[in-house]
mmCIF file as Biopython writes it, N, C-alpha, C and O atoms, coordinates in Angstrom:
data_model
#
loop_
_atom_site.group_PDB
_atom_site.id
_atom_site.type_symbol
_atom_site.label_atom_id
_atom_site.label_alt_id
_atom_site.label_comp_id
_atom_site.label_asym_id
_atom_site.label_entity_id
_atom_site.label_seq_id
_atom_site.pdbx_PDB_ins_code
_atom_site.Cartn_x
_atom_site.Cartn_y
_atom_site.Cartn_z
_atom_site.occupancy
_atom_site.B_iso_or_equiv
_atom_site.auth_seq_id
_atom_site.auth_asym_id
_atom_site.pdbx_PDB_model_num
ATOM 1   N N  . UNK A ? 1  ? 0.824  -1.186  0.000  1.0 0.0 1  A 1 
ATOM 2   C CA . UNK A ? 1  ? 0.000  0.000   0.000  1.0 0.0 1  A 1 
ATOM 3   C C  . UNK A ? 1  ? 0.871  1.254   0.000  1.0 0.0 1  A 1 
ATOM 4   O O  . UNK A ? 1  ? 0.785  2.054   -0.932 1.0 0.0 1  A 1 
ATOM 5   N N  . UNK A ? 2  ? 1.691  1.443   0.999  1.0 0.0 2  A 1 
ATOM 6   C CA . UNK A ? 2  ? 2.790  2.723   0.987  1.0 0.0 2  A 1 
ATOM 7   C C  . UNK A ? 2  ? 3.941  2.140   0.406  1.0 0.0 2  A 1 
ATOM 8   O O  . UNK A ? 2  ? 4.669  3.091   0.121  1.0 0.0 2  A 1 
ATOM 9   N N  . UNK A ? 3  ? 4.521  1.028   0.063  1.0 0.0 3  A 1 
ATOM 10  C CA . UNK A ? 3  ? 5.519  0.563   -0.213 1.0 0.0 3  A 1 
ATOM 11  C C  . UNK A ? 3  ? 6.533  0.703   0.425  1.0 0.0 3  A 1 
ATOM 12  O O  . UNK A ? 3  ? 7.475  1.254   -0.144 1.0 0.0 3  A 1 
ATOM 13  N N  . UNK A ? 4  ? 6.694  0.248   1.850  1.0 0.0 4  A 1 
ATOM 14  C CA . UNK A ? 4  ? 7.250  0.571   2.849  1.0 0.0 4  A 1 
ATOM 15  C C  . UNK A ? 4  ? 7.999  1.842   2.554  1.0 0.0 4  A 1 
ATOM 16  O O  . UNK A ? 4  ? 9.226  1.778   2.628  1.0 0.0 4  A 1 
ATOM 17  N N  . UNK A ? 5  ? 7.493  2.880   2.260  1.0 0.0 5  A 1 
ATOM 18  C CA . UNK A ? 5  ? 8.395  4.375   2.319  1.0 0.0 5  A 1 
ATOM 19  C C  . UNK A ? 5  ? 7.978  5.262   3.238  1.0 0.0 5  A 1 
ATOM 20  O O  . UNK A ? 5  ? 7.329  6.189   2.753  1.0 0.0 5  A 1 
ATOM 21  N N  . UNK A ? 6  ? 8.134  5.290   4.418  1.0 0.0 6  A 1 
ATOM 22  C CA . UNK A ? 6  ? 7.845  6.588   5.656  1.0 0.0 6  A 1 
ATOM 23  C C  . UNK A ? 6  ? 9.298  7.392   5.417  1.0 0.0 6  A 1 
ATOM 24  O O  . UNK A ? 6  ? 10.498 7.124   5.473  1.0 0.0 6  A 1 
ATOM 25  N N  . UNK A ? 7  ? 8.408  8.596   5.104  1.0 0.0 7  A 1 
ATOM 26  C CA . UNK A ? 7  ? 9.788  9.722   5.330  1.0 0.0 7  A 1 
ATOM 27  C C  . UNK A ? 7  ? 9.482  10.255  6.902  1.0 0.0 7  A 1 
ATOM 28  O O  . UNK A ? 7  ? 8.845  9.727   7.813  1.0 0.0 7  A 1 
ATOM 29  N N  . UNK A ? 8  ? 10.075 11.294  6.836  1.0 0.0 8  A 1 
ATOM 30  C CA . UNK A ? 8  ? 9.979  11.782  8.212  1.0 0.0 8  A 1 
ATOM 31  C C  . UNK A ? 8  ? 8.598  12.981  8.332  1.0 0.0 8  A 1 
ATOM 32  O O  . UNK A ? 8  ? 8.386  13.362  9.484  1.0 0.0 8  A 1 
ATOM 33  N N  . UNK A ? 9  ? 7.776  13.509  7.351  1.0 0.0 9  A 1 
ATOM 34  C CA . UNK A ? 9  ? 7.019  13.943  7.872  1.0 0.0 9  A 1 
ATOM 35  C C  . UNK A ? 9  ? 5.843  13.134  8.321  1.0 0.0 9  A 1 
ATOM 36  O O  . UNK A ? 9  ? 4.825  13.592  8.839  1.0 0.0 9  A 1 
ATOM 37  N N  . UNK A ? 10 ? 6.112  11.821  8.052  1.0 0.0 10 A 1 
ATOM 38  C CA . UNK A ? 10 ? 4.788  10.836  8.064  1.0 0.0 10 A 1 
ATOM 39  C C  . UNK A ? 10 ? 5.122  10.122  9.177  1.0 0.0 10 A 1 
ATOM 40  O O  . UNK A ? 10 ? 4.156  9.647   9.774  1.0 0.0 10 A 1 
ATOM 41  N N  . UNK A ? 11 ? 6.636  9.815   9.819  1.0 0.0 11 A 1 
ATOM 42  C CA . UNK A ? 11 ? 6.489  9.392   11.156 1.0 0.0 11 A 1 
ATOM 43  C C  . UNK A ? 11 ? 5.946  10.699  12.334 1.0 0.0 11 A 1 
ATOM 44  O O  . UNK A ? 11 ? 5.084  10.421  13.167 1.0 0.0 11 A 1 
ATOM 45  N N  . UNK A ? 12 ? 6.414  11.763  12.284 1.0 0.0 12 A 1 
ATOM 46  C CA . UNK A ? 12 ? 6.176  13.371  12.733 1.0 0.0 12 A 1 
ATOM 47  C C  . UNK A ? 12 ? 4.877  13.280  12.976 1.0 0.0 12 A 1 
ATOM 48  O O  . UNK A ? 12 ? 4.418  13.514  14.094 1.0 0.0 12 A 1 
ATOM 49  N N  . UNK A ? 13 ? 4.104  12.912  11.896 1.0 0.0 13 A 1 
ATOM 50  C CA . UNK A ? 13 ? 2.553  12.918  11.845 1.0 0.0 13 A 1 
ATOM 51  C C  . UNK A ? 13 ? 1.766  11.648  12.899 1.0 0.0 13 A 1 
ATOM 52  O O  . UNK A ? 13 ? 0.747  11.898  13.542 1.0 0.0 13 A 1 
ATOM 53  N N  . UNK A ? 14 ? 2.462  10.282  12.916 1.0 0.0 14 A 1 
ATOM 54  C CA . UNK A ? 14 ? 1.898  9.258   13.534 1.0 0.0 14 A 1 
ATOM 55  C C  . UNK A ? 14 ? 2.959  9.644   15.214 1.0 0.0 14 A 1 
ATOM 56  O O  . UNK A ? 14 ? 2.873  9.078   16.304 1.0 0.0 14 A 1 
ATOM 57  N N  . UNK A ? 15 ? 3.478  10.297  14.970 1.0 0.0 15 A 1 
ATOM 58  C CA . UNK A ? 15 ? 4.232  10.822  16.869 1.0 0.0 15 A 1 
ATOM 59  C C  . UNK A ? 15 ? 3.386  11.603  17.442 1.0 0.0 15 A 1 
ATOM 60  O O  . UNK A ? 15 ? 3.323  11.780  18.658 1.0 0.0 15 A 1 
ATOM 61  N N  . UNK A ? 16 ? 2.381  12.340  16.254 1.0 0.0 16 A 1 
ATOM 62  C CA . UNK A ? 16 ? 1.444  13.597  16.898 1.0 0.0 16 A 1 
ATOM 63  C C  . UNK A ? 16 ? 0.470  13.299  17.524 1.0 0.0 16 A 1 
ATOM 64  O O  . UNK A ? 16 ? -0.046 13.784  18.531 1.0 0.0 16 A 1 
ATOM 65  N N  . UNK A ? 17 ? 0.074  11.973  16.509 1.0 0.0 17 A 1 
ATOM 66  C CA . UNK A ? 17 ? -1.383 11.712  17.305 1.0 0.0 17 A 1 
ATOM 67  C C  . UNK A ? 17 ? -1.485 10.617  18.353 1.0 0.0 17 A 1 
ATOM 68  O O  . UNK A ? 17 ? -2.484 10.266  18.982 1.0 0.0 17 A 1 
ATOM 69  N N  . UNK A ? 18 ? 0.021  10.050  18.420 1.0 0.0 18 A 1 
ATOM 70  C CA . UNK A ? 18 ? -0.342 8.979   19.333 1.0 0.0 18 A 1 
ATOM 71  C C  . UNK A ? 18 ? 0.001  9.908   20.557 1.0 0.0 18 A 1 
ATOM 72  O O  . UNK A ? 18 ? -0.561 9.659   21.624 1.0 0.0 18 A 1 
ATOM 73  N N  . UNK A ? 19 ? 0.907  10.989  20.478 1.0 0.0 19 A 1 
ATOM 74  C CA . UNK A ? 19 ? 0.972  11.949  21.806 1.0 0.0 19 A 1 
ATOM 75  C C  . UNK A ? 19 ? -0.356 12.489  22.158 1.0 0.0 19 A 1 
ATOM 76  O O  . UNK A ? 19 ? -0.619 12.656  23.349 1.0 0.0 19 A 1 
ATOM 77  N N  . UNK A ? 20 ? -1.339 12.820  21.122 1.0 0.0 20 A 1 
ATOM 78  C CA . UNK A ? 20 ? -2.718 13.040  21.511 1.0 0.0 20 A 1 
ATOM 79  C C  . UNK A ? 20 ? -3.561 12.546  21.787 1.0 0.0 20 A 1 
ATOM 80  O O  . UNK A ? 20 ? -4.467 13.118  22.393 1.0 0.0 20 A 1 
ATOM 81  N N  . UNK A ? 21 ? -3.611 11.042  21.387 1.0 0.0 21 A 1 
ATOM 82  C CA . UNK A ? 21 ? -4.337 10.097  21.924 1.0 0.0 21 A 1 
ATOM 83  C C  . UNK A ? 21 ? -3.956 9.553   23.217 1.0 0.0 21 A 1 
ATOM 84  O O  . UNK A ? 21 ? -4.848 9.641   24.061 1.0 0.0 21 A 1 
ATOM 85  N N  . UNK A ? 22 ? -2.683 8.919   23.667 1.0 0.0 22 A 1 
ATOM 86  C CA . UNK A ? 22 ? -2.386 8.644   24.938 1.0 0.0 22 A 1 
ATOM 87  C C  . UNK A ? 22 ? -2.075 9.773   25.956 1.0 0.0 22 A 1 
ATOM 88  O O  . UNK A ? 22 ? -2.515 9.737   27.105 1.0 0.0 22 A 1 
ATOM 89  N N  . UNK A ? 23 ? -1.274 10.804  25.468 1.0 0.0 23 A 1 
ATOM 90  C CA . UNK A ? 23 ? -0.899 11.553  26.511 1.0 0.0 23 A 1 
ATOM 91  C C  . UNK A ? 23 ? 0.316  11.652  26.885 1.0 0.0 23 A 1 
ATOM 92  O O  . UNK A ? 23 ? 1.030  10.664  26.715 1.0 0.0 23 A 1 
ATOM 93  N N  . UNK A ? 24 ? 0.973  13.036  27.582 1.0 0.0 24 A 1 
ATOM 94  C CA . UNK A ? 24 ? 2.554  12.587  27.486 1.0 0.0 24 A 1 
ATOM 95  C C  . UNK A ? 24 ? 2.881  11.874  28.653 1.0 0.0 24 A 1 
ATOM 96  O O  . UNK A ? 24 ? 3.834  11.100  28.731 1.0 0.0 24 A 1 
ATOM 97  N N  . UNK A ? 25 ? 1.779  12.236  29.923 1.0 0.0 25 A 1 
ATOM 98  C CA . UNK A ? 25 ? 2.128  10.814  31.057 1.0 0.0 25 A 1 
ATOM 99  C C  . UNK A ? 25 ? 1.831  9.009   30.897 1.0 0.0 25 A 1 
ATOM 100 O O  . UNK A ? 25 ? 2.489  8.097   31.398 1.0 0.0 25 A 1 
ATOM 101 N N  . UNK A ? 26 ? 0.722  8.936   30.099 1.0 0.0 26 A 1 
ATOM 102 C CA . UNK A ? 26 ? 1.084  7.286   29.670 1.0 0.0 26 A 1 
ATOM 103 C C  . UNK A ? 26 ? 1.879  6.927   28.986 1.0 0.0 26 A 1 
ATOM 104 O O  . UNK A ? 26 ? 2.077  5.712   29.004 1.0 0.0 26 A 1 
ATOM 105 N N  . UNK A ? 27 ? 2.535  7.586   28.260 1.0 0.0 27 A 1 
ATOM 106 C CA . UNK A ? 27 ? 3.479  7.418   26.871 1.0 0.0 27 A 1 
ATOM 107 C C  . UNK A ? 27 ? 4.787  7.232   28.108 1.0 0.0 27 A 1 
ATOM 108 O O  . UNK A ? 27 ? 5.087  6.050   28.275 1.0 0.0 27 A 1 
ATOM 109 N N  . UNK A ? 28 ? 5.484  8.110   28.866 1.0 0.0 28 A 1 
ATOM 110 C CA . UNK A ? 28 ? 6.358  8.030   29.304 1.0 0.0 28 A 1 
ATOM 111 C C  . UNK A ? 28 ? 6.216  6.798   30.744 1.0 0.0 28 A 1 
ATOM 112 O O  . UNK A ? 28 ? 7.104  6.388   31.492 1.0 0.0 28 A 1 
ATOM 113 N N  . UNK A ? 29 ? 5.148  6.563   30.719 1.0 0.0 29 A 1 
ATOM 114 C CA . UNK A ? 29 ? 5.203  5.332   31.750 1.0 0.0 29 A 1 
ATOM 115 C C  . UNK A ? 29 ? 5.401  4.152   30.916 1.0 0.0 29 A 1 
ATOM 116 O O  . UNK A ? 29 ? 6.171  3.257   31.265 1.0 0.0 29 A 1 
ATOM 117 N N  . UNK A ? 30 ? 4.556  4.103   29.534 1.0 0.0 30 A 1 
ATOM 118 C CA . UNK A ? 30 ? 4.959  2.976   28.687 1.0 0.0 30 A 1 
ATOM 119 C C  . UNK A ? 30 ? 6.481  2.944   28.290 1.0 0.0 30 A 1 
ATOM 120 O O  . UNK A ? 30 ? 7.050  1.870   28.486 1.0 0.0 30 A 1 
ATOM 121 N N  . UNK A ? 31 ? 7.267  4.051   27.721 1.0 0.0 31 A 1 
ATOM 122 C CA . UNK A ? 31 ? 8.586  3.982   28.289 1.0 0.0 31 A 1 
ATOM 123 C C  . UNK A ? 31 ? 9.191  2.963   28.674 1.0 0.0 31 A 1 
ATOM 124 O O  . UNK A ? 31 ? 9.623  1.897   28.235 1.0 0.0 31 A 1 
ATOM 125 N N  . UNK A ? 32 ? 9.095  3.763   29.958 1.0 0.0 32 A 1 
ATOM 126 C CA . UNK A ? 32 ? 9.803  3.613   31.307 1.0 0.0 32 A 1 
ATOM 127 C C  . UNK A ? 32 ? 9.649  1.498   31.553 1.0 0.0 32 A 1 
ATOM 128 O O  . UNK A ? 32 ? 10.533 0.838   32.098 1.0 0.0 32 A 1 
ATOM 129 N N  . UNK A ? 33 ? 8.142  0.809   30.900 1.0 0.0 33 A 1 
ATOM 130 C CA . UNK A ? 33 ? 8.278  -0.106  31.185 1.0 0.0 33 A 1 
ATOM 131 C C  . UNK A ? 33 ? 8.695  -0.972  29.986 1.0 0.0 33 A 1 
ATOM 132 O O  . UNK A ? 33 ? 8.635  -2.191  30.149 1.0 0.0 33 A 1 
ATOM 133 N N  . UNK A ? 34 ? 8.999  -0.624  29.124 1.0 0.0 34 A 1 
ATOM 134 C CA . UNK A ? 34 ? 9.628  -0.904  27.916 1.0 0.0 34 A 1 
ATOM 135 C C  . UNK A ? 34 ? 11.406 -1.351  28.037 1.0 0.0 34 A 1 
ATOM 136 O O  . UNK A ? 34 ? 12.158 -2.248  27.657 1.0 0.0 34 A 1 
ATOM 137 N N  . UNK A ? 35 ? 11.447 -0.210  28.741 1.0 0.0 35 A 1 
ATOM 138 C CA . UNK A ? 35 ? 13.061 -0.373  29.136 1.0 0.0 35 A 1 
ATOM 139 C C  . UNK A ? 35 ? 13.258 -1.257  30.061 1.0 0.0 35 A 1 
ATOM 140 O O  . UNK A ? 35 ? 14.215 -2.026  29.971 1.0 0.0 35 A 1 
ATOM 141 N N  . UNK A ? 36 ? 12.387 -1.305  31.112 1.0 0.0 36 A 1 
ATOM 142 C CA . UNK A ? 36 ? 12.562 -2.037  32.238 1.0 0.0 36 A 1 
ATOM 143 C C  . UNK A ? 36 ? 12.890 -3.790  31.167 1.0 0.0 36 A 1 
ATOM 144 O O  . UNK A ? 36 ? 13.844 -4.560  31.055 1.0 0.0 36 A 1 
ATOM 145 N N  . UNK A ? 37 ? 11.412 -3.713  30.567 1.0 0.0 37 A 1 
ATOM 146 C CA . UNK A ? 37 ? 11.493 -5.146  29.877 1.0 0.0 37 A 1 
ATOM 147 C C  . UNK A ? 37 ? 12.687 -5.497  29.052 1.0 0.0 37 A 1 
ATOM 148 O O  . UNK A ? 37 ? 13.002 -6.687  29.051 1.0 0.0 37 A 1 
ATOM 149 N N  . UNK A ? 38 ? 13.345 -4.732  28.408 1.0 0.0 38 A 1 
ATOM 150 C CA . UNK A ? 38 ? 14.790 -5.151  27.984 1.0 0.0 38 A 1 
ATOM 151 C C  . UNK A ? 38 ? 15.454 -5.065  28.700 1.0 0.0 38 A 1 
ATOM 152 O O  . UNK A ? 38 ? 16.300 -5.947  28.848 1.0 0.0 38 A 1 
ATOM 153 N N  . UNK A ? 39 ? 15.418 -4.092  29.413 1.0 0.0 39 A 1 
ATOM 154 C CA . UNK A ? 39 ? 16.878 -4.674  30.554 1.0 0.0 39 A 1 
ATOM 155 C C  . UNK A ? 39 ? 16.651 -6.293  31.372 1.0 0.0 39 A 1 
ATOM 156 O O  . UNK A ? 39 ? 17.485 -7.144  31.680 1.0 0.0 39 A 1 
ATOM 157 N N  . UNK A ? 40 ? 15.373 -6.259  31.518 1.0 0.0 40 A 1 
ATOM 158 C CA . UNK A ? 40 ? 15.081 -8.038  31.904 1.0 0.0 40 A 1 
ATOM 159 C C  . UNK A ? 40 ? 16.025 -9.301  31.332 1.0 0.0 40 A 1 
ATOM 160 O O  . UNK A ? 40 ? 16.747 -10.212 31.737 1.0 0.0 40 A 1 
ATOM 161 N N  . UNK A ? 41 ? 15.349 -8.531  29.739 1.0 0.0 41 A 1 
ATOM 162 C CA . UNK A ? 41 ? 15.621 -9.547  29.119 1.0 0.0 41 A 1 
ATOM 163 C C  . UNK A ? 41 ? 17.164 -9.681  28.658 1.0 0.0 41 A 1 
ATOM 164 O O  . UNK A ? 41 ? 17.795 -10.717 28.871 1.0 0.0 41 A 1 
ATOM 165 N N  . UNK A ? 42 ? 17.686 -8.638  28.058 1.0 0.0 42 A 1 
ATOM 166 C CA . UNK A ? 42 ? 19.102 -8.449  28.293 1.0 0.0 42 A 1 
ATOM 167 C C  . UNK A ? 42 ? 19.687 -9.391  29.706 1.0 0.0 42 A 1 
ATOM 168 O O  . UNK A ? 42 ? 20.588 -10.202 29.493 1.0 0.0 42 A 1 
ATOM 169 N N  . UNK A ? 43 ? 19.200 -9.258  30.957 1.0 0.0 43 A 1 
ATOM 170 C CA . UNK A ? 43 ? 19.837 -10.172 32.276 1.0 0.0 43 A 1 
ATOM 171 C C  . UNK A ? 43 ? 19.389 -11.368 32.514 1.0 0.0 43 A 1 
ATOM 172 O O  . UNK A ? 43 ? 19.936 -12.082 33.355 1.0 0.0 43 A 1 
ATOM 173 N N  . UNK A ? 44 ? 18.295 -11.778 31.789 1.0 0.0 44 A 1 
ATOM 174 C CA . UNK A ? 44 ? 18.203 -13.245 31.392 1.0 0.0 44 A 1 
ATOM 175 C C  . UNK A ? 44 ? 19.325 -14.041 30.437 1.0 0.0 44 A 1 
ATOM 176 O O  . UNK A ? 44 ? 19.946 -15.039 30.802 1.0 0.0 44 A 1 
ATOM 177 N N  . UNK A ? 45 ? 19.472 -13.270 28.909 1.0 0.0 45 A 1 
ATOM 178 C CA . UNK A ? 45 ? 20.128 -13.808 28.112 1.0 0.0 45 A 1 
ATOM 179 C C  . UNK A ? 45 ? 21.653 -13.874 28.649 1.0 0.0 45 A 1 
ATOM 180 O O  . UNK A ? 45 ? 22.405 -14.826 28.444 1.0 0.0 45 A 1 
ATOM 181 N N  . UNK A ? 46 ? 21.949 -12.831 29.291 1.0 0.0 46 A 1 
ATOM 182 C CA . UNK A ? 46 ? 23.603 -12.800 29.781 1.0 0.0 46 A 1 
ATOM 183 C C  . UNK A ? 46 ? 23.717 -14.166 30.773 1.0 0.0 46 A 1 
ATOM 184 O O  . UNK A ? 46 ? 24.606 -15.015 30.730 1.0 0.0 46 A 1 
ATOM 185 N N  . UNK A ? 47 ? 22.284 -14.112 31.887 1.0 0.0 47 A 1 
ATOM 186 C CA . UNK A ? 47 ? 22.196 -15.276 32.942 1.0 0.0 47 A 1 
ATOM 187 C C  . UNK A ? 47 ? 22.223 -16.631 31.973 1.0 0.0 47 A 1 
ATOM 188 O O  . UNK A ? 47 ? 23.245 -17.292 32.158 1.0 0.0 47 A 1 
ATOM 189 N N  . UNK A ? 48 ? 21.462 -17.093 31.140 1.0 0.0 48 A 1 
ATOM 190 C CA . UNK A ? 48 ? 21.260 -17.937 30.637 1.0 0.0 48 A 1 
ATOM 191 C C  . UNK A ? 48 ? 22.451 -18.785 30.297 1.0 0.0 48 A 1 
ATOM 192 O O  . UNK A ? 48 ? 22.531 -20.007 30.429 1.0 0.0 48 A 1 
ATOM 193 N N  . UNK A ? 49 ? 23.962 -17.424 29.541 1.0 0.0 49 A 1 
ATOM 194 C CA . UNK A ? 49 ? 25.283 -17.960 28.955 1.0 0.0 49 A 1 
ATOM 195 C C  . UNK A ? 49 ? 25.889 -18.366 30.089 1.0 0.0 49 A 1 
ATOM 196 O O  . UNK A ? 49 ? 26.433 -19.470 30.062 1.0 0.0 49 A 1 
ATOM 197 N N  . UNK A ? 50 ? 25.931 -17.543 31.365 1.0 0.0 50 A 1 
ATOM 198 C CA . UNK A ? 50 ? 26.678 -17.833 32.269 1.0 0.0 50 A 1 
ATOM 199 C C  . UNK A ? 50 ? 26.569 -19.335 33.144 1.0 0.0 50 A 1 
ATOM 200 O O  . UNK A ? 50 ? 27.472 -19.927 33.736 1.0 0.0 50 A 1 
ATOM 201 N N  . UNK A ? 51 ? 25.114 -19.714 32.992 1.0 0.0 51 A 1 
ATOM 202 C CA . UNK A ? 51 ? 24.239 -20.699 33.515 1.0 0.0 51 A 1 
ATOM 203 C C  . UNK A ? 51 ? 25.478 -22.056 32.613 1.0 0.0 51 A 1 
ATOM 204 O O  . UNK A ? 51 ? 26.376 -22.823 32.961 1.0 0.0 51 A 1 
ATOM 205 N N  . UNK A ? 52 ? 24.650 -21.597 31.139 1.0 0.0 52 A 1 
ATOM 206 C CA . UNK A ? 52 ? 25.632 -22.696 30.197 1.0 0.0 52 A 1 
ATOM 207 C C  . UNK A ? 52 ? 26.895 -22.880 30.583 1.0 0.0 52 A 1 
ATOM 208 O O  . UNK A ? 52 ? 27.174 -24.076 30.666 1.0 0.0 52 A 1 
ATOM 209 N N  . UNK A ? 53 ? 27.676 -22.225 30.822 1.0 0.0 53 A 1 
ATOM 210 C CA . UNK A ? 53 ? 29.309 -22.196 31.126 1.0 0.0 53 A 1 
ATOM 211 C C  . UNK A ? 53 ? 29.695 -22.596 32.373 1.0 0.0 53 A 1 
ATOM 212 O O  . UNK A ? 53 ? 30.815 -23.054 32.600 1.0 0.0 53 A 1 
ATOM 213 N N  . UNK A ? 54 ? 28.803 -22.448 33.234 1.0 0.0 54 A 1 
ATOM 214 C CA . UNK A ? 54 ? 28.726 -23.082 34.697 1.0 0.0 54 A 1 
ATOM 215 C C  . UNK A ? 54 ? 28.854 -24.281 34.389 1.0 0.0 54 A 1 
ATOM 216 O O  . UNK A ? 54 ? 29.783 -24.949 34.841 1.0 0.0 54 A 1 
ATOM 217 N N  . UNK A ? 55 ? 27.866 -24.818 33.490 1.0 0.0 55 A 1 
ATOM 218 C CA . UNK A ? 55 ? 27.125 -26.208 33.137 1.0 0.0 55 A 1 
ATOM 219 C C  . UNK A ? 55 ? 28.301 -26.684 32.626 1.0 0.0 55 A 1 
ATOM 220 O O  . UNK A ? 55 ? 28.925 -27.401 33.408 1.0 0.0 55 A 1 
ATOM 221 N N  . UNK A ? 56 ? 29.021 -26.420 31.050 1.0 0.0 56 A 1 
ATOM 222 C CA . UNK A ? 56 ? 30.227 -27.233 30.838 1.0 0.0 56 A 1 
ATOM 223 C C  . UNK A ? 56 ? 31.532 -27.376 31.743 1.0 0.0 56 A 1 
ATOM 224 O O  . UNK A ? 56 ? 32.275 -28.344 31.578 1.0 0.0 56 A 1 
ATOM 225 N N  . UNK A ? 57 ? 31.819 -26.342 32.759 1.0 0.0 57 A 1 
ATOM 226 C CA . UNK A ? 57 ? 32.452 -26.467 33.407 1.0 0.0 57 A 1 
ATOM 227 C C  . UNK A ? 57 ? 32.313 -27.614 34.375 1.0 0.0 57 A 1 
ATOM 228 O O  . UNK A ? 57 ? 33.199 -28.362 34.789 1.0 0.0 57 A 1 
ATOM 229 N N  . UNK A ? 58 ? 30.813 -27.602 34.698 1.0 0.0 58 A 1 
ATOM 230 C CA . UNK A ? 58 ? 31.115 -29.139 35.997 1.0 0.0 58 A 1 
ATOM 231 C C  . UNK A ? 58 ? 30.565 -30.193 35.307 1.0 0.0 58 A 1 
ATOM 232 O O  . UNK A ? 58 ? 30.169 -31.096 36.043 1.0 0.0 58 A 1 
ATOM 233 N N  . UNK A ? 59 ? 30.385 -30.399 33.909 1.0 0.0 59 A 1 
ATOM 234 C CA . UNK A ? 59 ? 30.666 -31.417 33.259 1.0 0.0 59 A 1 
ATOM 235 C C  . UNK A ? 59 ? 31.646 -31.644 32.713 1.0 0.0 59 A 1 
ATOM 236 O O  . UNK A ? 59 ? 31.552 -32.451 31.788 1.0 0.0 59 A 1 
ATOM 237 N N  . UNK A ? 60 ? 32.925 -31.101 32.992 1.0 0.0 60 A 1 
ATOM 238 C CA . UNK A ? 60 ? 34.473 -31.648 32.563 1.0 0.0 60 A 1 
ATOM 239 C C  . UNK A ? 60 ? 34.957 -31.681 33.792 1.0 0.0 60 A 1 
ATOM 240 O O  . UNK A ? 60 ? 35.914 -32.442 33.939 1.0 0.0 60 A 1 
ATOM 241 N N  . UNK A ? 61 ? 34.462 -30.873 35.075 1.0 0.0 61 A 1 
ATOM 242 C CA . UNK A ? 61 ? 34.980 -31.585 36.526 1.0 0.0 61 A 1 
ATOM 243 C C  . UNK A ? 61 ? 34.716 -33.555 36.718 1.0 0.0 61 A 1 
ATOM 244 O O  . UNK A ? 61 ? 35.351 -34.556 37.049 1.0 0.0 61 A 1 
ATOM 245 N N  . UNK A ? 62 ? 33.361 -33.156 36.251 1.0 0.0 62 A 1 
ATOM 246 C CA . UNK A ? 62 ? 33.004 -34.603 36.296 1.0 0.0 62 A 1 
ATOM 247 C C  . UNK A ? 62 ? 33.599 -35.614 35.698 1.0 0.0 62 A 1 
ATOM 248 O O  . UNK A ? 62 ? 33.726 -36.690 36.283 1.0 0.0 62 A 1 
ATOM 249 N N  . UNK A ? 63 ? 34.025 -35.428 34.515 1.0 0.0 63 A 1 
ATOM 250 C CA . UNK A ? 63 ? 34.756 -35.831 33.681 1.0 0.0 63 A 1 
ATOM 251 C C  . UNK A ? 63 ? 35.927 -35.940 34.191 1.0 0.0 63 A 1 
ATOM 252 O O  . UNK A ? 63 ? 36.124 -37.147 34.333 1.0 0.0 63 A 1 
ATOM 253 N N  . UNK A ? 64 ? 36.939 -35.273 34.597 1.0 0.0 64 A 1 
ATOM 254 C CA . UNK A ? 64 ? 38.154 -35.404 34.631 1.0 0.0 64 A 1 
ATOM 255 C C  . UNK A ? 64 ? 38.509 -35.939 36.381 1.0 0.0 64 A 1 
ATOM 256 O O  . UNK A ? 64 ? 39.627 -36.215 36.816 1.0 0.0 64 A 1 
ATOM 257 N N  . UNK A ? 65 ? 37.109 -35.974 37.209 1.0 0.0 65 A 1 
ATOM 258 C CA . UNK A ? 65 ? 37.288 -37.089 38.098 1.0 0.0 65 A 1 
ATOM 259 C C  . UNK A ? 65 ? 37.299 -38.207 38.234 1.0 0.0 65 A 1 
ATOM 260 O O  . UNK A ? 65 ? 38.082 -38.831 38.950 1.0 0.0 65 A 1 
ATOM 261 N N  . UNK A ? 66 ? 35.849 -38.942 37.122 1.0 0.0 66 A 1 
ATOM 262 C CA . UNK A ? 66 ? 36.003 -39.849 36.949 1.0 0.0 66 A 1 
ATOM 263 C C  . UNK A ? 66 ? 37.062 -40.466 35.801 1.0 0.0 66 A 1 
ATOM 264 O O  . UNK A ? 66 ? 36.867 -41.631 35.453 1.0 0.0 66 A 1 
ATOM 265 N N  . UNK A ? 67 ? 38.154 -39.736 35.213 1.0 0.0 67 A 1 
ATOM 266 C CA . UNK A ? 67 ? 39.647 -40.050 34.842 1.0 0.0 67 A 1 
ATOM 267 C C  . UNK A ? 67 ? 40.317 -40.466 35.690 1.0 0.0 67 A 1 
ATOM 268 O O  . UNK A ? 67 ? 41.242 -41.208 35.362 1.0 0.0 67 A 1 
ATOM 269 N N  . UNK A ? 68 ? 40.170 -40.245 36.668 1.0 0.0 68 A 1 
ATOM 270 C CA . UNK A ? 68 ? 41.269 -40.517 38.054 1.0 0.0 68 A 1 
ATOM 271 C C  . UNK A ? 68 ? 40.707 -41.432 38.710 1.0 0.0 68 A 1 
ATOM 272 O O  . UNK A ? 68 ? 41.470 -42.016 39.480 1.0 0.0 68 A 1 
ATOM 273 N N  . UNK A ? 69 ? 39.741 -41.755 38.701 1.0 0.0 69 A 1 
ATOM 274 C CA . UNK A ? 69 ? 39.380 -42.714 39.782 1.0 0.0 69 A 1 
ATOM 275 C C  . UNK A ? 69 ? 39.402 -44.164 38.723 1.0 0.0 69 A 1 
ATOM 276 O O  . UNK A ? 69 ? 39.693 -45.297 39.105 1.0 0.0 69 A 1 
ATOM 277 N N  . UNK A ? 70 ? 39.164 -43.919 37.861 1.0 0.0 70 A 1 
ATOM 278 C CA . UNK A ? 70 ? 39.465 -45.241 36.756 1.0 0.0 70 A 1 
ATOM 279 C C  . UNK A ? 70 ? 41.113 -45.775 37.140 1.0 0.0 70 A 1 
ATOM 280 O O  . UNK A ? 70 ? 41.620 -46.710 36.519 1.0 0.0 70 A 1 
#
């Protein structure tokens, strides 16, 4: 339909009315929880690698005990 082409007076135009329809205090609480939610998720994905690396680590402890006890 637009052929994905937004210039900038047509985003300008959809910033105007959603500031008029919500308001500038819900807009900045939606924000505020927007960010919150990536920073979540950002400290999940970092937790998640660290989790993994925990994990191969005491599966080559394991490993390299039961080397020794053989």
């Amino acid at each position: 339909m637009f052929g994905g082409r937004f210039g900038l007076p047509e985003i300008i135009v959809v910033l105007v009315i959603v500031l008029l329809v919500f308001g500038v205090g819900r807009i900045s609480k939606v924000s505020e929880e927007l960010g919150k939610s990536v920073r979540s998720f950002r400290k999940g994905l970092s937790g998640e690698e660290e989790e993994n690396k925990e994990n191969k680590e005491n599966e080559e402890n394991k490993e390299n005990s039961q080397d020794t006890q053989v």
